[in-house]
N, C-alpha and C positions, 0 to 999 in steps of 0.2 A: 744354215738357213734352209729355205723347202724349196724342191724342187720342182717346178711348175710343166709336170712332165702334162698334164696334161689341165686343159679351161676349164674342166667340170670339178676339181677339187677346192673350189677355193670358197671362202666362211661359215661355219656354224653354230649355234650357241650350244652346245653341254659337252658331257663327259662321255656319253655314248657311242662310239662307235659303229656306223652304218655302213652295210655290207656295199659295195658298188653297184649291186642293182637295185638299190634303195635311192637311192642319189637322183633328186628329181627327174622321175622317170616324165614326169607329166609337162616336163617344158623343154621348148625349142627355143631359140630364138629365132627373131622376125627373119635376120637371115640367111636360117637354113630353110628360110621356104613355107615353115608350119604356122598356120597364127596362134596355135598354142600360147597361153599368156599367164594363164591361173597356175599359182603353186598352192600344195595345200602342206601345212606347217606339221612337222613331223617332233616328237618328243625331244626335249633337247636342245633344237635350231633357238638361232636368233633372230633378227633381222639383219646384225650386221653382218653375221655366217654368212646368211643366204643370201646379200647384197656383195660380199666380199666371191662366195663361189662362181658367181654369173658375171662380177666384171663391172660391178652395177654401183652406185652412189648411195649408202646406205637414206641420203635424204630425199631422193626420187622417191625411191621405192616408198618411203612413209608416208609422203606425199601425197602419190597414186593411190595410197590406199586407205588417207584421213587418220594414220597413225602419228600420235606425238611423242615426245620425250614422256619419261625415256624405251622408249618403241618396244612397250611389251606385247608379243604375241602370243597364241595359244596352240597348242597341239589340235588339229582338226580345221584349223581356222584356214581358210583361201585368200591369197593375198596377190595381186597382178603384179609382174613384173616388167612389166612396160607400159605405158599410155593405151587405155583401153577405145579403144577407139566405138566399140560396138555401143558403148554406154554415149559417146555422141549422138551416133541414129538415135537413138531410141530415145533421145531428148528433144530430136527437132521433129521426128515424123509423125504425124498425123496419125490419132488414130484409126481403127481398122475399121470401116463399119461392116466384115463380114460377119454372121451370126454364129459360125462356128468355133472362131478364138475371139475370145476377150480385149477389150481395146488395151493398153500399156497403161494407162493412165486414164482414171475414170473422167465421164466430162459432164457437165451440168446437164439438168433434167433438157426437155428439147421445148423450147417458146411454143406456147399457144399458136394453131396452125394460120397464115395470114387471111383477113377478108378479101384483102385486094382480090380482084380477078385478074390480075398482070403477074406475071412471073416476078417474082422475088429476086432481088440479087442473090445469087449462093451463099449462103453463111460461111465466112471462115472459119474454118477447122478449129479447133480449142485446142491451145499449145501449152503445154504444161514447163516452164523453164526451171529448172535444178539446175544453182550456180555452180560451178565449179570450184575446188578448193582454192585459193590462192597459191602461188609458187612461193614456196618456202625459201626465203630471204636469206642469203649466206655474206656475211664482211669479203670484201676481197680480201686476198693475200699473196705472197710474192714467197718464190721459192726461199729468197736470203731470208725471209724473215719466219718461215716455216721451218727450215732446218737450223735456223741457231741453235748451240747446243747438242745436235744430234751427234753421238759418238759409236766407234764399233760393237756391234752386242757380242763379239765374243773374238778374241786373239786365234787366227790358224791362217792355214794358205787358202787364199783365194780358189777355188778348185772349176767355176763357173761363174760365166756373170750373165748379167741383164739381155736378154735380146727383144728389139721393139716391136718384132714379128708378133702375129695374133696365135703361133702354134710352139713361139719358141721359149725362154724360161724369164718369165715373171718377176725374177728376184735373181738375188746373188746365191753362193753354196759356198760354206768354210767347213773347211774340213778341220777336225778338234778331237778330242778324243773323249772315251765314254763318261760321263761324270764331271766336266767342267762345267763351269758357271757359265752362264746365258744371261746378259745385262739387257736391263731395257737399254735402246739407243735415244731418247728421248722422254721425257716424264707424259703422264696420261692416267686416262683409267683402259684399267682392263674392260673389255667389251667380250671377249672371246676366249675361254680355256677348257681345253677338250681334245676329244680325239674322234670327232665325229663328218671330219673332213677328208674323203677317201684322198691319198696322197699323199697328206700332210702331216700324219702319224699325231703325235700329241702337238698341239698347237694354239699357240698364244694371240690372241691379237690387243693389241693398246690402242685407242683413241688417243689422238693427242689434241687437237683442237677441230673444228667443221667441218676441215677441211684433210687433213693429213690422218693415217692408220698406218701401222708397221704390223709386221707379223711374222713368229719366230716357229719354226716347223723342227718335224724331227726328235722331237726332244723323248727325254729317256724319264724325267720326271718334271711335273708340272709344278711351281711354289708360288702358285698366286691366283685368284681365284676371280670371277664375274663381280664385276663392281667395286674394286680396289685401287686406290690410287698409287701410282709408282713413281718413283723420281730418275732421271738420267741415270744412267748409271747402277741403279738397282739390279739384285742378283732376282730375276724372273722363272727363272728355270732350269734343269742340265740338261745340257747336248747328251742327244742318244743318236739313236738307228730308227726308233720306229718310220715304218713308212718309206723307209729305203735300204739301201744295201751296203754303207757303210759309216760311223758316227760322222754326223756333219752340222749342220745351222744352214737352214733355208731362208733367206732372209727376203722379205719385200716390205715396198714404200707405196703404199696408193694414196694418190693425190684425187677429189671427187669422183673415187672411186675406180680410177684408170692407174696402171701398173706404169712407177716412174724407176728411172735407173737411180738404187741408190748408190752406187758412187758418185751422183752429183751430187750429194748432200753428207756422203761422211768423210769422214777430213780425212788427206791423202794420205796413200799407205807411206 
C-alpha cells in the first residue's frame, strides 16, 4: 500500500509522472496562512487526483467550481480549491463610482436628473445577485454498509498502519514481494491510474460509491485503466517499488474525502 510520507502526494489523473517541483506549486491552504486558492490543471491530473492530493472531497471541489459528472477538466484550466470567498464581495458590493476602474458589474443608464428643488433621497446602489450553485446532494451512508464486502488487496505482513495525525501515514503498508497480484478491495470504477503522484509511484485509485475511494500505491505494473469497472477481488495491478524503498502496497480508504483507518473496514487479520 503507499506510504503517506508526506500531504502533498496524494490524487492525480494520468500516466505522467511530475517532477516534485511541479506538484501544485501555486496552492497553500487556508491554513498555512496564504489565501492562495486557485489550482491551474496540468496534463494528465484529474479531479479526483487533485481532490484526493490536498485531502479534499472530490464533490466539493466540483462544486466550487460548477463541474459535473463525470468531472472532466482541461489542461490550462483554474479550478478553486476551497470556497472562494472573494467571488462573495464582489457580489454584494456596490459598484465603484471612481472614473479610473470600471464598476464590477455594469448598471443601468442613470434616470433623467430630478425637477424637485429638495434633495432627493440617495438612490440605492444597483446590486447585481449571481445565485450560488446549489450543494450537491450526497445519500447518507454508514460505515457497515460502505465496507460490506471490502476484502485484503493483497496477502503480506502488515509493515505500518493508519495514523490519524495530519503528518503521520494516511493508509496501511504490506509488505509483498515484486510481482504479486494487487486485488481491488471492493468493486468500483477506476478514477485514477498513473504515476503522476509524487510519492505514490504508479498508483491506482477506485471509486466505489459517493462516498468511499481506496487507492493502491507503489506498484511495479499498472492492469487497468481510467474508466473501467472492477469487481471485489479483481487482479488491479502488481506490487512493486516505485516510489519507495522496498516492494510493498500502500493502501488507503477515504471516506468524503478525509483519510479513514482501513483496518476498520477489512476483515480481521
Amino acid at each position: 500500500m503507499w506510504k503517506k510520507r508526506d500531504l502533498s502526494r496524494l490524487f492525480a489523473g494520468a500516466s505522467v509522472l511530475l517532477p516534485a517541483a511541479c506538484v501544485n506549486t501555486g496552492y497553500q491552504s487556508a491554513g498555512g496562512g496564504s489565501p492562495a486558492s486557485v489550482y491551474t490543471i496540468r496534463q494528465g491530473e484529474s479531479l479526483y487526483a487533485i481532490a484526493w492530493r490536498y485531502g479534499l472531497d472530490y464533490k466539493e471541489v466540483a462544486n466550487w467550481n460548477d463541474i459535473g459528472p463525470p468531472y472532466t477538466i482541461y489542461p490550462g484550466q483554474r479550478i478553486r480549491l476551497n470556497p472562494s470567498t472573494s467571488v462573495a464581495r464582489a457580489e454584494t458590493a456596490p459598484a465603484s463610482t471612481s472614473r479610473s476602474s470600471p464598476a464590477l458589474f455594469p448598471s443601468p443608464s442613470a434616470p433623467p436628473p430630478s425637477v424637485a428643488r429638495t434633495s432627493p433621497a440617495p438612490a440605492e446602489p444597483h446590486l447585481r445577485t449571481v445565485p450560488l450553485p446549489p450543494p450537491v446532494a450526497t445519500p447518507p451512508t454508514t460505515a457497515q454498509t460502505a465496507s460490506s464486502g471490502w476484502r485484503w488487496p493483497v496477502q503480506g505482513e502488515l509493515i505500518a498502519r493508519f495514523t490519524p495525525d495530519g503528518n503521520g501515514s494516511k493508509g496501511i503498508d504490506i509488505a509483498g514481494r515484486a510481482g504479486q497480484r494487487v486485488q481491488a478491495a471492493s468493486g468500483g470504477e477506476v478514477v485514477y491510474s498513473g504515476g503522476g503522484l509524487v510519492g505514490y509511484g504508479q498508483l491506482i485509485i477506485i471509486k466505489h460509491d459517493q462516498n468511499f475511494l481506496s487507492a493502491y500505491a507503489h506498484n511495479q505494473a499498472l492492469l487497468v485503466k481510467e474508466g473501467e469497472q472492477v469487481a471485489a477481488g479483481q487482479t488491479i495491478a502488481e506490487l512493486g517499488s516505485t516510489g519507495t524503498v522496498r516492494p510493498m502496497l500502500h493502501f488507503e480508504i477515504r471516506e468524503d474525502g478525509q483519510p479513514v483507518d482501513p483496518l476498520q473496514y477489512l476483515p480481521s487479520l
